[in-house]
RONU-719682 format. One record per residue: residue in three letters; chain; x, y, z of N, C-alpha, C in turn. Coordinates in steps of 0.02 Angstrom, whole numbers, plus 32768, in hexadecimal, padded with zeros to 4 digits. Layout:
BEGIN
["Ala" "A" [X Y Z] [X Y Z] [X Y Z]]
...
END
This chain:
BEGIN
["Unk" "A" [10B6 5BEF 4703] [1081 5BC4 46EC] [1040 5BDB 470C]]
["Unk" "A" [1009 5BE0 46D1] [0FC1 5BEF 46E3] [0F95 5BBA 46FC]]
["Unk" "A" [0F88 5BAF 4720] [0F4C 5B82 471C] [0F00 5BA2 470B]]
["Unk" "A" [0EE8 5B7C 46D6] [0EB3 5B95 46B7] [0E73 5B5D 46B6]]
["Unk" "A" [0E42 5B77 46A9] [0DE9 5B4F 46AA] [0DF2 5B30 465E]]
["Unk" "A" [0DBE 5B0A 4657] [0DC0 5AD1 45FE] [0D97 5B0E 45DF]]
["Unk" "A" [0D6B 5B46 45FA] [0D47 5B72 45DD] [0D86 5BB3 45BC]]
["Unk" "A" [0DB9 5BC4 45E0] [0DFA 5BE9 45CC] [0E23 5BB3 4597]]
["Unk" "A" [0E36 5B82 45A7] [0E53 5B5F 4577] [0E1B 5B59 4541]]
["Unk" "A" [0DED 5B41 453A] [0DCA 5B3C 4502] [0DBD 5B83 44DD]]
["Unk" "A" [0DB4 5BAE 44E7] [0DCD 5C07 44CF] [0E0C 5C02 44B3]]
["Unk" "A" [0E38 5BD9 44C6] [0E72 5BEB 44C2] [0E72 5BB5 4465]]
["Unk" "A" [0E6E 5B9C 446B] [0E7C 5B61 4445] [0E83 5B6D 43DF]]
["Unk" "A" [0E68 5BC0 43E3] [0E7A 5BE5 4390] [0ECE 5C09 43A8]]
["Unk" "A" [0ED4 5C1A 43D2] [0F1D 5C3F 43E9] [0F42 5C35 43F1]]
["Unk" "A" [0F41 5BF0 4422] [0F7C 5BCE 4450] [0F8D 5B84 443C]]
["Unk" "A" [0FBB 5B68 4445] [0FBB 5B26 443A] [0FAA 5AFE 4487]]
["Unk" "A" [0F88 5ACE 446A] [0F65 5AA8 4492] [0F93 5A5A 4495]]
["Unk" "A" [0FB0 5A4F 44CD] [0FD1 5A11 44BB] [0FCF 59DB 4508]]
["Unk" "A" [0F92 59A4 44E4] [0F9B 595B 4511] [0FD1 593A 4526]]
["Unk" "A" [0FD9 5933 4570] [1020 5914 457C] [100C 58DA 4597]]
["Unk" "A" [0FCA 58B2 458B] [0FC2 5883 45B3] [0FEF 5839 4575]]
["Unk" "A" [0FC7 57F8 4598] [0FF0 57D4 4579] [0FB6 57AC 453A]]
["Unk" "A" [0FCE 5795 44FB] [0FC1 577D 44CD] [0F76 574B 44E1]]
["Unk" "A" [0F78 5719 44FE] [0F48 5714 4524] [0F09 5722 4545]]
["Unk" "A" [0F12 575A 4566] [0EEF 57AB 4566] [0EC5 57C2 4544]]
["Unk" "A" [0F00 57ED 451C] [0ED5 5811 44D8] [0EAE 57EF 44A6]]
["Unk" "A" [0ED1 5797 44B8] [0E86 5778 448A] [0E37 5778 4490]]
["Unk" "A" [0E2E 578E 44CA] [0DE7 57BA 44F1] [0DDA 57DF 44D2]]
["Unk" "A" [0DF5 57FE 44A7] [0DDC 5848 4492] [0E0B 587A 44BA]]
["Unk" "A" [0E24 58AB 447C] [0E40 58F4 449D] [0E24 592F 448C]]
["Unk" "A" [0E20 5944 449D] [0E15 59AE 4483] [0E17 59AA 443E]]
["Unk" "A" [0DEE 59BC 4420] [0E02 59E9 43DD] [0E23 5A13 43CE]]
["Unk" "A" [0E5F 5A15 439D] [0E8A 5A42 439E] [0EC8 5A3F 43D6]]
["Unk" "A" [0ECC 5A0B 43F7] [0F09 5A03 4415] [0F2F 59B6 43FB]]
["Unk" "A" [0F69 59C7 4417] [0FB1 59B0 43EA] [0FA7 5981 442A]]
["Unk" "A" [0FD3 5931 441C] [0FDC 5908 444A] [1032 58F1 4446]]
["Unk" "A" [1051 5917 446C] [108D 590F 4495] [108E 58EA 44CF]]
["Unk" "A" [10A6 5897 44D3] [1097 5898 4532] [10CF 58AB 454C]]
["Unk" "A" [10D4 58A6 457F] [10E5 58CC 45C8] [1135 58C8 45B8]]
["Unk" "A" [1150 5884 45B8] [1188 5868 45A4] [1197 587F 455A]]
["Unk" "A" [1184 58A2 4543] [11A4 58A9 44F9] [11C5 58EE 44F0]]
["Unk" "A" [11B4 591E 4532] [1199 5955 451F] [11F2 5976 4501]]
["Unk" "A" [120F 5962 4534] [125E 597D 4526] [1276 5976 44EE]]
["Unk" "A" [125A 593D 44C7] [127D 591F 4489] [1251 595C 4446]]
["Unk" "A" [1216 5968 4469] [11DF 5978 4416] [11DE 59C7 4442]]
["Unk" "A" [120A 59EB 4458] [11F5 5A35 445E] [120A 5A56 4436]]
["Unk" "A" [1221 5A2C 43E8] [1236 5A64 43B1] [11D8 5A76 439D]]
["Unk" "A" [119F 5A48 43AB] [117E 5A40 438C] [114F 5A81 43AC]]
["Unk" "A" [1147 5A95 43DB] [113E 5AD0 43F8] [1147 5B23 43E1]]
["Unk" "A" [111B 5B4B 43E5] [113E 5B92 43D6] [113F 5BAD 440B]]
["Unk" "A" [1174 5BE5 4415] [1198 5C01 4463] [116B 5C43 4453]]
["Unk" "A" [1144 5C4F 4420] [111F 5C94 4412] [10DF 5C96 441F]]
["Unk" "A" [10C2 5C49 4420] [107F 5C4B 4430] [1088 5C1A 447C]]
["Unk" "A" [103A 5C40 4498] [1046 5C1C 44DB] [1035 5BC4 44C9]]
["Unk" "A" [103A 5B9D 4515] [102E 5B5B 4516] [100E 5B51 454B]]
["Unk" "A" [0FBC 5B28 452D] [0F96 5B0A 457D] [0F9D 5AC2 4576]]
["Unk" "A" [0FCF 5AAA 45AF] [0FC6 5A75 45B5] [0F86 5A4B 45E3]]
["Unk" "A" [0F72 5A14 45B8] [0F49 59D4 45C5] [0F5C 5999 45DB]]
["Unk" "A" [0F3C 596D 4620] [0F54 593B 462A] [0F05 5913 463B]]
["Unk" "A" [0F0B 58DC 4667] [0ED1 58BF 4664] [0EBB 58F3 46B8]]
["Unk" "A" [0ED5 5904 46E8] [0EB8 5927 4720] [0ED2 595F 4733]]
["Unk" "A" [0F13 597F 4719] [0F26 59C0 4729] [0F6B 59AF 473A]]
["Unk" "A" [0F69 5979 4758] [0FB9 596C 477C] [0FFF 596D 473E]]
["Unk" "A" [0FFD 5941 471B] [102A 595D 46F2] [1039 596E 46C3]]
["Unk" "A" [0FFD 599E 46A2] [100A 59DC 468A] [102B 5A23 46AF]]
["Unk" "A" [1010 5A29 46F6] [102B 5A3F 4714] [107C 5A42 4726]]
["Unk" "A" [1094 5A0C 4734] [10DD 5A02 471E] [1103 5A10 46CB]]
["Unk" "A" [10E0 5A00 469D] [10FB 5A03 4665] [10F1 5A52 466A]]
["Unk" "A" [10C0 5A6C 467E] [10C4 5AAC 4673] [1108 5AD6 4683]]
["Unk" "A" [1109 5ACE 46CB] [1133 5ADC 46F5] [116F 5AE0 46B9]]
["Unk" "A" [1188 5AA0 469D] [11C8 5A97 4680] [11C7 5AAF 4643]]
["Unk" "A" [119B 5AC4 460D] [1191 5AF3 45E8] [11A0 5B25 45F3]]
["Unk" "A" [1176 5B65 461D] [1184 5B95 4652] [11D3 5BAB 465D]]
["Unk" "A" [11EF 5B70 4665] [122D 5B7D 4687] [1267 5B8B 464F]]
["Unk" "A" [124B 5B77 4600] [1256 5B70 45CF] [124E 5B9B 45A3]]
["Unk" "A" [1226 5BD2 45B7] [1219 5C17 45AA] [11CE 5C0D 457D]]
["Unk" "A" [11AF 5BE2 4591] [1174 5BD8 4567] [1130 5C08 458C]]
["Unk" "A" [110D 5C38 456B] [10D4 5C2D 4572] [10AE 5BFC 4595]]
["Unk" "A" [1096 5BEA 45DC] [1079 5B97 45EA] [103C 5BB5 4614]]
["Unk" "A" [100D 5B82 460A] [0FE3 5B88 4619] [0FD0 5B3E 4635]]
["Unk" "A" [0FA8 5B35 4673] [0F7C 5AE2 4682] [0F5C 5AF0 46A1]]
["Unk" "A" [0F32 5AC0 4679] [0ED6 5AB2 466B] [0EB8 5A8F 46BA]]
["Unk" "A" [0EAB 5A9B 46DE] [0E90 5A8E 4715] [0E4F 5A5A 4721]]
["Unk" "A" [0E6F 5A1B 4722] [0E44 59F4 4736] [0E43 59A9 46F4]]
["Unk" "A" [0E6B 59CE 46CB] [0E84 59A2 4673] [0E3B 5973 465D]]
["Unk" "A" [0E49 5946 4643] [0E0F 5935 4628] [0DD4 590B 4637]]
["Unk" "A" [0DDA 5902 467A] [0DBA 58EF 46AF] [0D7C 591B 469C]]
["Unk" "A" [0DA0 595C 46B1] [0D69 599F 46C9] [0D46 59B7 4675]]
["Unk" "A" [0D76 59AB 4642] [0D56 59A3 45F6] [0D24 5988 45FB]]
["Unk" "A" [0D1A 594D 45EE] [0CE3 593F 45EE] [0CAB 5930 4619]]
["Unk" "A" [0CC0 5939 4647] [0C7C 5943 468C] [0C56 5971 4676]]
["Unk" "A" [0C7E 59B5 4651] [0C4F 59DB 463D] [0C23 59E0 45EE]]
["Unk" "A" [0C3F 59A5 45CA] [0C15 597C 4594] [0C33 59AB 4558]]
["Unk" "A" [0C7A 59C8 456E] [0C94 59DF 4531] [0CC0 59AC 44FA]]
["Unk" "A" [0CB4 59CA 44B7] [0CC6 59A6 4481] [0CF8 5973 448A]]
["Unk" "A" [0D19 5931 447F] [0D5A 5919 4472] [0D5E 58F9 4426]]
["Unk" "A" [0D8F 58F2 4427] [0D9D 58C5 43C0] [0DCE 589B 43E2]]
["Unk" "A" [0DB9 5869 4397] [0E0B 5831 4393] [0E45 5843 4389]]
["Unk" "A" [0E7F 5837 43A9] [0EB3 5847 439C] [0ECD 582F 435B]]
["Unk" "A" [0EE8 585E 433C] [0EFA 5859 42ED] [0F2E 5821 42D3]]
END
C-alpha cells in the first residue's frame, strides 16, 4: 500500500478507481468526483465490484481507514493506493466534491 497526496489521487481519478469507504452519513457532505462509495464494512461483500487490473485509491474521511482497507486490498492482490489525509485534507484545499448518487 501507497500512501498518496489528494493532488496524486486526483491525477489518478481517469485511470484508477477511486473508492469512498467512509460511512453513508459522511459522503452525504459531498465526495470526490468520480469515486464509487463502498463503506468500510461492505468492502468484503462488494469486491466483485472492483477490477484486480486497475489500481485502487482508497478514501476515507482522515486517512485512517482507508489506510487499513488498503492494507486488506493489498493483501488481496489489489493494486492499493491511500489518499493521505482523506477528505478532511480534500477540501481544506477547496477541491471539487458532488452528491452522492
Amino acid at each position: 500500500m501507497i500512501e498518496t497526496t489528494t493532488s496524486q489521487t486526483a491525477a489518478a481519478v481517469d485511470t484508477a478507481q477511486i473508492v469512498d469507504v467512509r460511512e453513508d452519513f459522511e459522503v452525504a457532505e459531498g465526495m470526490m468526483p468520480g469515486a464509487r462509495h463502498i463503506p468500510m464494512g461492505q468492502i468484503a461483500d462488494r469486491l466483485g465490484e472492483l477490477d484486480k487490473s486497475r489500481p485502487v485509491h482508497v478514501v476515507c474521511r482522515s486517512g485512517n481507514r482507508s489506510g487499513r482497507v488498503a492494507e486488506a486490498l493489498e493483501s488481496l492482490g489489489f493494486e492499493v493506493y491511500s489518499m493521505a489525509g482523506g477528505m478532511m485534507q480534500w477540501q481544506a484545499e477547496g477541491r471539487p466534491t458532488v452528491s452522492p448518487a
